[in-house]
SERO-4910 file (N, C-alpha, C, O; in steps of 0.05 Angstrom, whole numbers):
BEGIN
 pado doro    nc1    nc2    nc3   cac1   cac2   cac3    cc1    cc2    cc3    oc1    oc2    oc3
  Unk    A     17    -24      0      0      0      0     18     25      0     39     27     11
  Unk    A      3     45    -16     29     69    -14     19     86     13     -1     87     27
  Unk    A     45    100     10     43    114     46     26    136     28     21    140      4
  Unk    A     20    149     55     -7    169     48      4    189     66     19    182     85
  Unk    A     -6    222     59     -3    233     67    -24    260     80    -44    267     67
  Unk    A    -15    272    107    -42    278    120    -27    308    131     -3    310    133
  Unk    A    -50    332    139    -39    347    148    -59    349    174    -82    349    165
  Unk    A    -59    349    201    -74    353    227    -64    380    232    -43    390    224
  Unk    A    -87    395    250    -89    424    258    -90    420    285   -104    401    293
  Unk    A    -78    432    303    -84    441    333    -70    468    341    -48    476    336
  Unk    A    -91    479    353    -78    513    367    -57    506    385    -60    486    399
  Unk    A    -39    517    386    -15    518    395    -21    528    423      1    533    433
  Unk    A    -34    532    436    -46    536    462    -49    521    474    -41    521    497
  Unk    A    -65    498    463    -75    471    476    -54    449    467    -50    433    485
  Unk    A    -40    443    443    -14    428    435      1    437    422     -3    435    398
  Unk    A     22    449    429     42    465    412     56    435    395     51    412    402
  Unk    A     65    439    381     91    430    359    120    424    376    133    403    370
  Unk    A    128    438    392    135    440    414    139    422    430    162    414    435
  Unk    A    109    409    447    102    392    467    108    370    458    121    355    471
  Unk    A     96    362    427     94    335    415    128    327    411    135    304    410
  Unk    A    149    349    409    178    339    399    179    333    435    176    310    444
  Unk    A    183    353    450    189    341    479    184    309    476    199    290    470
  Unk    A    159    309    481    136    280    492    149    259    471    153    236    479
  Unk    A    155    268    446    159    245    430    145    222    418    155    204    405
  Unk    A    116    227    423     95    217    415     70    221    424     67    216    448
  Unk    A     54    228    415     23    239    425      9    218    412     19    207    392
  Unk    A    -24    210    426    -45    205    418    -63    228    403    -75    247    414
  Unk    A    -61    223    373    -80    247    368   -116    234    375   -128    215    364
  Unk    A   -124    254    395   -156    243    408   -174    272    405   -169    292    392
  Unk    A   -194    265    423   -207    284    416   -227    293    401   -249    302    409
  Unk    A   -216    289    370   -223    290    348   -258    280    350   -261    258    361
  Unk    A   -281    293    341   -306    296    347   -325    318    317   -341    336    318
  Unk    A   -308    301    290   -315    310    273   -311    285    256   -288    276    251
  Unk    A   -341    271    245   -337    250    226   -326    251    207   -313    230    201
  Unk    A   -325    271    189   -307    268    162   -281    260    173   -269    240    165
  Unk    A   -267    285    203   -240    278    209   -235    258    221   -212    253    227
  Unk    A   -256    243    226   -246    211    241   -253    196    227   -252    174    237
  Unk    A   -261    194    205   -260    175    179   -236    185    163   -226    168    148
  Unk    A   -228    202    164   -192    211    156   -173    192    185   -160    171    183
  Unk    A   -177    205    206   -155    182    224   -157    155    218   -136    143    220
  Unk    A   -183    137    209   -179    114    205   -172    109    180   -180     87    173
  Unk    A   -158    120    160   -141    115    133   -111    111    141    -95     96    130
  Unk    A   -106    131    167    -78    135    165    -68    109    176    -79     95    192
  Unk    A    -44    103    165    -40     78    156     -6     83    176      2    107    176
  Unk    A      9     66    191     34     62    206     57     79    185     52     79    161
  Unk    A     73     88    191     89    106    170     83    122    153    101    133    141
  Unk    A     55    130    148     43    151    136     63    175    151     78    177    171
  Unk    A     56    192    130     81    227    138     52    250    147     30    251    135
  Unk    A     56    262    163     41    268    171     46    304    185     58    310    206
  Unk    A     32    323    164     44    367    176     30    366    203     14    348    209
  Unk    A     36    381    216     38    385    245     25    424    233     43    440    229
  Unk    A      5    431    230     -5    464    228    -15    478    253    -37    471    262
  Unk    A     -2    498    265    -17    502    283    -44    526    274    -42    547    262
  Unk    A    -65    516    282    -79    540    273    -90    559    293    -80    558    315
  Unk    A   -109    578    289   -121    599    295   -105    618    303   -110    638    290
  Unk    A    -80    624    323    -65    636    322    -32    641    310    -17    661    311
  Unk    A    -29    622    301      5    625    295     -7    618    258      8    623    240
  Unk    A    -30    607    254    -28    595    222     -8    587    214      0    602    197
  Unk    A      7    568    217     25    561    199     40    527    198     46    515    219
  Unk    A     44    517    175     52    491    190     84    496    203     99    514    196
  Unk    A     89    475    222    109    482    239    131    455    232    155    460    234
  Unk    A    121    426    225    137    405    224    127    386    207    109    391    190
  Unk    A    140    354    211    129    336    203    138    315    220    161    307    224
  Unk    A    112    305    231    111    274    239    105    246    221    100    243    197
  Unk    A    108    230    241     93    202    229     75    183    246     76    179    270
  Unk    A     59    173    230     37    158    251     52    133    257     66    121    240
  Unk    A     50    127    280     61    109    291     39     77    305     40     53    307
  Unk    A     27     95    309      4     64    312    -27     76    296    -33    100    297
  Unk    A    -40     61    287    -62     60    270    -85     71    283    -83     73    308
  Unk    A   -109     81    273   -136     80    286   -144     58    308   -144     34    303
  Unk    A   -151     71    334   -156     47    351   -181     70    361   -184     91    348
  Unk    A   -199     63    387   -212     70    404   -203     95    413   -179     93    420
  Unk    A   -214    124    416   -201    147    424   -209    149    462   -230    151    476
  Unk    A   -187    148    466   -187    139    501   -202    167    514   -205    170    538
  Unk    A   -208    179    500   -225    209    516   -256    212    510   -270    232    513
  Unk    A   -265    176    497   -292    177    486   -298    151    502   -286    130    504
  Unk    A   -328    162    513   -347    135    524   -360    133    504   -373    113    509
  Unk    A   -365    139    482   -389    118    468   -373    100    450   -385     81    441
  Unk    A   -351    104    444   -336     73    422   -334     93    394   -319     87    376
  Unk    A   -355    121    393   -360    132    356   -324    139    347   -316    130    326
  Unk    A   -314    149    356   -286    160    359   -263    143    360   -260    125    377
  Unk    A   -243    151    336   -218    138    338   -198    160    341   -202    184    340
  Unk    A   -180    151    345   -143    159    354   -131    156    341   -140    144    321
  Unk    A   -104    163    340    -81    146    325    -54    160    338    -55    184    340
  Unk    A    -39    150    343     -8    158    351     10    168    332     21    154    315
  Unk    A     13    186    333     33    196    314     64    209    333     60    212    357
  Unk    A     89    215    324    110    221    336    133    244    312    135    241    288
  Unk    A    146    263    325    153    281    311    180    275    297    200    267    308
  Unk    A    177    279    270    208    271    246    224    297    261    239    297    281
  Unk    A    216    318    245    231    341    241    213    369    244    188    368    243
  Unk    A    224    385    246    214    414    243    222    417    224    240    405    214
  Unk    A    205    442    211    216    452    180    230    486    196    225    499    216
  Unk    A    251    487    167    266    498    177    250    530    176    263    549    184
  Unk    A    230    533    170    224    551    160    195    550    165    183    541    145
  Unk    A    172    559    191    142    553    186    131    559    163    141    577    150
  Unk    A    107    544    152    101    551    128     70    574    136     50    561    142
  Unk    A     68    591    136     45    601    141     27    609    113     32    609     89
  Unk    A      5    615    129    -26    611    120    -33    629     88    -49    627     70
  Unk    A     -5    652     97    -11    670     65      4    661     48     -4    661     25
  Unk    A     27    651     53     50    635     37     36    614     21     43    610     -2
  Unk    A     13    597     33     -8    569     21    -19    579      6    -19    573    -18
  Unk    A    -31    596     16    -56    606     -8    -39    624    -30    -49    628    -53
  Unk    A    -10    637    -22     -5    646    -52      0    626    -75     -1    629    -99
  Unk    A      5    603    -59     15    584    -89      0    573    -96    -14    559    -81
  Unk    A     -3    574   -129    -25    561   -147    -27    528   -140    -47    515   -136
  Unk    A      4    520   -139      9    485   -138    -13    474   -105    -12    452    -95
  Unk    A    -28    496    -94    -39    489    -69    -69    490    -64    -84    481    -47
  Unk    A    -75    508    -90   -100    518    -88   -125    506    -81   -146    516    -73
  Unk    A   -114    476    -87   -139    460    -75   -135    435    -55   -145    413    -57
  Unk    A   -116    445    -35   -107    436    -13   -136    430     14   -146    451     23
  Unk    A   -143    411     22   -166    408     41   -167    446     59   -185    463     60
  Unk    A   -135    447     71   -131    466     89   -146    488     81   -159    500     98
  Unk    A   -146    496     51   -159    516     39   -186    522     34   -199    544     34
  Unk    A   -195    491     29   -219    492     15   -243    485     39   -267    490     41
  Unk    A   -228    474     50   -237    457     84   -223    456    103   -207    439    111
  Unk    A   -235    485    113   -214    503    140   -218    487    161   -199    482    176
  Unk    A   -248    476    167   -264    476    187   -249    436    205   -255    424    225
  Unk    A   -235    432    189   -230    409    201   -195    402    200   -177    411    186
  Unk    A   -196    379    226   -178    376    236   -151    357    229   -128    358    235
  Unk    A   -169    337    213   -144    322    194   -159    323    171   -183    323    168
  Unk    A   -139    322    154   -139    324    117   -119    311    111    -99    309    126
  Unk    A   -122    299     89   -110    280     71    -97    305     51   -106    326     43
  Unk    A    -67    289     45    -62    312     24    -50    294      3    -45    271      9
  Unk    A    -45    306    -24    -29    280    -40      3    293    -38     11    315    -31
  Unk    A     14    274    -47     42    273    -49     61    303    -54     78    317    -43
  Unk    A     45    301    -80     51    338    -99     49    351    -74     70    355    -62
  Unk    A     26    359    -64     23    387    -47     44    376    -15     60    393     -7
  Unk    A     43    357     -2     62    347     15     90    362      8     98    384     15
  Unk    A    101    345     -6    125    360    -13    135    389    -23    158    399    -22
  Unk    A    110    399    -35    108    418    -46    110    447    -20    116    470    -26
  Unk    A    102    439      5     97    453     23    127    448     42    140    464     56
  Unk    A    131    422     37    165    415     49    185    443     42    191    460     57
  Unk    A    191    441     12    201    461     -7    199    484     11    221    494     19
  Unk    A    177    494     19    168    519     21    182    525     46    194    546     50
  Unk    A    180    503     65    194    501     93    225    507     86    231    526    101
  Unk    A    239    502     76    268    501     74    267    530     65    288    535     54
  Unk    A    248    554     66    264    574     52    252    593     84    233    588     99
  Unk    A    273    615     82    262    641    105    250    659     91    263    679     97
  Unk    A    236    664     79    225    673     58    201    672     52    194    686     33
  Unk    A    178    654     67    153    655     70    147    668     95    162    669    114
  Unk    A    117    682     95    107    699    110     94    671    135     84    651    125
  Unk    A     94    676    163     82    658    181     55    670    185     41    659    202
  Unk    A     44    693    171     13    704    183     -2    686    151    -26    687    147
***
């Protein structure tokens, strides 16, 4: 199966980018939006996986990998909700922020863009890397 690639959102208030490199692995839980928990149960063990913080900082900050699969989300009594473990590769050298995305055409129809309102998105390969790129330069705007 090919690895797949995903970008997850959290305000940097409640999980910085930060906490997850400390900790070294987080349960991503919580999650209480069906489209985005029918996205956690795709992500597949070694999937690559942007780290964006949103509402205040906008911008993606790194890249992880899922490390264990959709299971039971341990912050839910009814069973509707899944999890998945993911753990941090790298920081990009460079955050990618929110006006830098939307200037490039190669992005335009990125979930993040089109579908603000949720918390994991699937991205393909092109725009993945394409946003890597973007990280390696000082040269994008973080608002």
């Amino acid at each position: 199966m090919a690895k797949g690639y995903w970008l997850v959102k959290q305000e940097p208030e409640a999980y910085p980018w930060s906490q997850l490199v400390q900790e070294g692995v987080a349960d991503w839980s919580g999650v209480r939006n069906y489209q985005a928990r029918n996205y956690l149960r795709q992500m597949r063990q070694g999937d690559e996986v942007l780290y964006y913080h949103s509402v205040s900082d906008k911008c993606v900050m790194g890249i992880a990998k899922v490390l264990r699969e959709h299971y039971p989300d341990p912050t839910d009594d009814t069973g509707r909700w899944s999890a998945v473990d993911i753990a941090p590769l790298r920081a990009l050298k460079a955050p990618v922020g929110l006006e830098t995305l939307k200037a490039d055409p190669a992005l335009a129809n990125i979930p993040l863009l089109k579908q603000s309102r949720l918390s994991v998105m699937p991205l393909d390969k092109e725009a993945f890397e394409r946003i890597l790129v973007l990280g390696k330069s000082k040269k994008n705007k973080h608002s």
